[in-house]
Each structure stands twice: as structure tokens, then as C-alpha cells.
C-alpha positions, 0 to 999 in steps of 0.5 A: 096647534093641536087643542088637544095637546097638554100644552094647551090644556096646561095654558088653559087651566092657568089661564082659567085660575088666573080669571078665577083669582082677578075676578074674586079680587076684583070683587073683594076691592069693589065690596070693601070700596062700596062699605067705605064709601057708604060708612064715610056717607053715613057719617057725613049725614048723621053729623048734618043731622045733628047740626040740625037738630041744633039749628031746629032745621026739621021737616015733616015725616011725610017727605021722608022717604018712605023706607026711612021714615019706618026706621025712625025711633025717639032719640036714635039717628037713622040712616038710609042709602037709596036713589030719588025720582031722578035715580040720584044715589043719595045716603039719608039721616034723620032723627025724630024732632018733638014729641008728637012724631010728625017732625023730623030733623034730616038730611041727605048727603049725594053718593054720585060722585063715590059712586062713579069713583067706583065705577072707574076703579070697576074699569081699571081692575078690569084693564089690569086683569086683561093685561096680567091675563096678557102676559100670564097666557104666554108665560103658562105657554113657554112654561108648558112647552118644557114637560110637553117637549119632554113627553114628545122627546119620550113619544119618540123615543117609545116609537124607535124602540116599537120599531126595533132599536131596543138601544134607544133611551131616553133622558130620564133626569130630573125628580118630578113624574115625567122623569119618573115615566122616563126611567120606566120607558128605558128600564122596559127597553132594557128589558126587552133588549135582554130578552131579545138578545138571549132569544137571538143567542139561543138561535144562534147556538142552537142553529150552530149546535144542530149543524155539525150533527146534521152534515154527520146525518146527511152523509149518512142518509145519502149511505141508506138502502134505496126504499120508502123508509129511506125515501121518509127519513131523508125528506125529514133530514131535508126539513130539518136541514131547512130549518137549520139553514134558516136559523143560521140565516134569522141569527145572522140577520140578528146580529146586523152582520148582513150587507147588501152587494148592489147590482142591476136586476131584472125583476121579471127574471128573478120572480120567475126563477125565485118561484121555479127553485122552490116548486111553486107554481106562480104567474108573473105578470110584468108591466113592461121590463122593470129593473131595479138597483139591489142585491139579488141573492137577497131579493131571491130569497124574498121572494122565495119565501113570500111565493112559498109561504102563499102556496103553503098558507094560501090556495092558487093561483098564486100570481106575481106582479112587477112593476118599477121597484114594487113586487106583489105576491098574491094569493086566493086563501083565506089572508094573513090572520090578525095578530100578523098584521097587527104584530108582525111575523113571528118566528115559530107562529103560524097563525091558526092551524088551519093555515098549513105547516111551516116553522114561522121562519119565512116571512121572518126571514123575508122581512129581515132581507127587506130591511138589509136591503132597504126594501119596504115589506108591507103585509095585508089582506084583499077581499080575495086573499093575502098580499104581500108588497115588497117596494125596493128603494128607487135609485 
């Protein structure tokens, strides 16, 4: 029952038409009834008139009304519509009787009985019009409800593909402009599904191009005389082994080819030894010894990545804070910026550069496990800093 759908707008606007067209019929009908009625008067009274003149029945000018004696010409029959002292409508005729103008012969034939004909057929346009404006009302709303379920069938299907499922379409049937919007929605997800899936190949031959290379310079890495130049270059070979291995992870994600494997898991514990294996020091503070059913490689690496990317992007402390199926990283920097929350983490994208290093990757990844694992991954900023809160599925 929103007003402001299309709907009611449809409904309203053929509603309005419908009382526009009664009104203007209507009112033609009462004008062309009134003239016929007032002509067919005007011609009774000029034939009594003339009967008396014939009979030499006249009366003087002076009890005419006075906008009919003002009409009154030598040898020309004049007639008048108007109402008496008692407000009786009453269609008058005279004509001048002599030569002398102070005589006429005059007669008045009552218009009461035509006018409240009128009146009656006045009353049943009226009703007629209320019960067509009866029936149009309902028939303009089914005949809206049509294009409206169409346009809302589209909404939805525009959220699916906002969402992620570029394979959602649309019927886009039919010649008129809603079919029109439809081919263009499917004809947009059709090209942002090309596009995504070429950026997901690229990923993925990447990754798989860089691995074999990569194992080759490991190996020789670990071959190199101890020293500072040593040390420097197998640093860089262990970031360049990170990215890879989570490119590999972002195309495997990609390809919807992940499943979680389901166990119980103490979610104190698993915070604790997430932040420990990436080096960040972070506090866990646990209401109680809260358990949930899910994947626990895959909740590991979640947290990893959110607990490493508030030490890189963020500033200490950075706290941990579990309860019944809900864990939040917090951090006291300056927040995540706002195109990630408003588009989301992007793969490559930073945000600004005052943020830290990073290849864009981790909340990308995290965001990837969330959904493999049915979790709830949601992003925002506190007065203090960034909060990110992973809500895992109850049961």
C-alpha cells in the first residue's frame, strides 16, 4: 500500500482522466438539455403570443418585466427567460399591440417542470459517474498491477546481480519500454559477468603461472650465503610467496570450488592462535567459553587476515572480542575508508596510501571464507577506530 508506488500513481492518473471526461459530458448534456429546453419554451410562448394577438388579449407594457419591455420592437415578437417574485422560472413572449407602444399582447409559459427534469438528469450523471469511477478505480489498479510486478520482478533481479550472481536475468519479453529496461539490465549483467570472469582467469593463470617459478626460487634462495643481502631478498621471496598463495586462494574462491568441512570449534582458542601464527599482538577478551559449529581452517584464516590487516592499516591496540557465534576485530586507527564501505574490499585497493602496505588481498580473501562458510562479514568504523564483525551461523 505504498502511495508512492507506480501503481497508485497509474490508478490515480486514470482516475483523474475518468472524472475529468464525466465532468466535461456531464456538462455538455445539461447545456444542450437546458437550450432545448429553453427553445421548445421559447416557442410555446411566441405561439400563445400570437393567439393573442389574434384574440386582442393584450396587457400594458408597464406590467411586463421590465428586461422584456426594453426588447420590445413594432411587429417583432420578443422573448425573455427569467423568474417572478416567488423566484418561479418562467419563459416570456410579447409583441407590441397598437400604435401608440403602451399595449402589448404577452404571454408566459413555466419552465418549472423542465427545469427540475434537469435537475434529475443533473443527479443521475452524477450517480452514473460514481459508479463507472467504481469500477474504473479497480480495473486501472489490476491493469497496473502488471508493468508494477514486472519493474518489481527487475528490482530484484538488479539486487541478485548487485549481490554477486551475475548469472541472474531477467524476462525481458514483450515490445513496450519495461521490456526495453529488461534487455539492458540482462545485456549489463552480461557484461560485468564477461568481465568478472576474464578478471578471475587472469587470476588464476597468473597465480598458476607464478607457482612453478616461484618453488625454483625458494629452493634457491634457501642456496644463498648467509648475509644482509641474503636476508633482503628472501623476505621479498616470502611476500611474493604470500601473494601467490593468496591469489591461488582468491581463484579458488572464484570458482565456487571451496566447502566447508563443519566441526565444533572453541572460538576463544582459535582467535588466540589465529593472531599468534601472523605475529600481531592482539587481546582476546571472551564472554565466557563460546563454541560454534564451523570450518576452522577456514574461521583461521578470517581471522588472520582481519587481525593482520588491523595491525598493518589500523594502530594498537588491537582487541578480539568473542561471544555466541559473533567475533570482532577492533582497532584504534583512523577506519576503514569510504569506498570500502560503500563498495566493499577490492582486490589491489588499499584505500588511501597513508593506510600502510598490503596488496588489497586479505579482506578480499576474508570476505570469500565468510561466505564458504555461511558467515556474515560486516565492515564499519567506531568513533575509535575500524570494526570488523564476523557473525557465524547459529546451529
Amino acid at each position: 500500500m505504498n502511495p508512492a508506488s507506480l501503481r497508485w500513481k497509474i490508478a490515480a492518473l486514470v482516475t483523474l482522466a475518468a472524472t475529468v471526461v464525466a465532468a466535461v459530458v456531464g456538462l455538455l448534456v445539461h447545456q444542450a438539455t437546458w437550450q432545448r429546453a429553453l427553445d421548445l419554451g421559447k416557442a410555446r410562448a411566441e405561439v400563445a403570443v400570437d393567439k393573442s394577438l389574434a384574440s386582442a388579449d393584450v396587457v400594458a407594457v408597464d406590467e411586463l418585466p421590465d428586461a422584456l419591455a426594453a426588447q420590445l420592437r413594432p411587429g417583432r415578437t420578443v422573448t425573455w427567460y427569467g423568474l417572478d417574485h416567488r423566484d418561479e422560472p418562467w419563459m416570456w413572449a410579447a409583441q407590441p399591440y397598437g400604435g401608440d407602444g403602451r399595449e402589448a399582447a404577452s404571454a408566459q409559459i413555466s419552465m418549472g417542470s423542465e427545469l427540475l427534469s434537469l435537475y434529475a438528469l443533473d443527479r443521475d450523471m452524477v450517480k452514473a459517474a460514481l459508479l463507472a469511477l467504481a469500477g474504473v478505480v479497480p480495473l486501472s489498479v489490476l491493469a497496473a498491477e502488471l508493468p508494477n510486478r514486472r519493474l518489481r520482478r527487475m528490482a530484484r533481479t538488479a539486487r541478485r546481480i548487485a549481490d554477486g550472481d551475475l548469472a541472474a536475468r531477467t524476462d525481458a519479453r514483450g515490445r513496450d519500454e519495461i521490456a526495453e529496461i529488461g534487455a539492458g539490465l540482462n545485456s549489463m549483467a552480461a557484461g560485468l559477468q564477461r568481465r568478472l570472469l576474464a578478471e578471475q582467469r587472469f587470476t588464476a593463470d597468473v597465480a598458476h603461472d607464478l607457482r612453478t617459478p616461484l618453488m625454483g626460487l625458494v629452493t634457491v634462495v634457501e642456496l644463498l650465503e648467509e648475509g644482509e643481502a641474503t636476508d633482503l631478498v628472501r623476505d621479498r621471496v616470502r611476500v611474493l610467496r604470500s601473494l601467490v598463495e593468496d591469489l591461488l586462494e582468491v581463484s579458488r574462491l572464484d570458482a565456487g570450488a571451496e566447502v566447508a568441512e563443519r566441526v565444533r570449534v572453541p572460538l576463544a582458542e582459535v582467535a588466540e592462535e589465529s593472531a599468534a601464527r601472523v605475529g600481531v599482538e592482539a587481546r582476546v577478551l571472551a564472554s565466557g567459553d563460546p563454541v560454534a559449529e564451523t570450518d576452522p581452517r577456514r574461521l583461521d584464516r578470517i581471522l588472520a587476515n582481519l587481525v593482520l590487516n588491523a595491525h598493518r592499516h589500523g594502530a594498537p591496540p588491537v582487541e578480539i572480542t568473542v561471544h555466541d557465534h559473533v567475533i570482532e576485530v577492533r582497532d584504534r586507527g583512523p577506519g576503514f575508508p569510504p569506498e570500502l564501505l560503500a563498495d566493499g574490499p577490492r582486490r589491489f585497493r588499499t584505500g588511501a596510501a597513508e593506510r600502510g602496505r598490503g596488496h588489497g588481498l586479505g579482506l578480499t580473501i576474508a570476505l570469500g571464507q565468510a561466505q564458504v562458510i555461511g558467515a556474515d562479514l560486516t565492515l564499519a568504523n567506531a568513533p575509535d577506530g575500524a570494526v570488523a564483525v564476523l557473525r557465524l551461523p547459529a546451529g
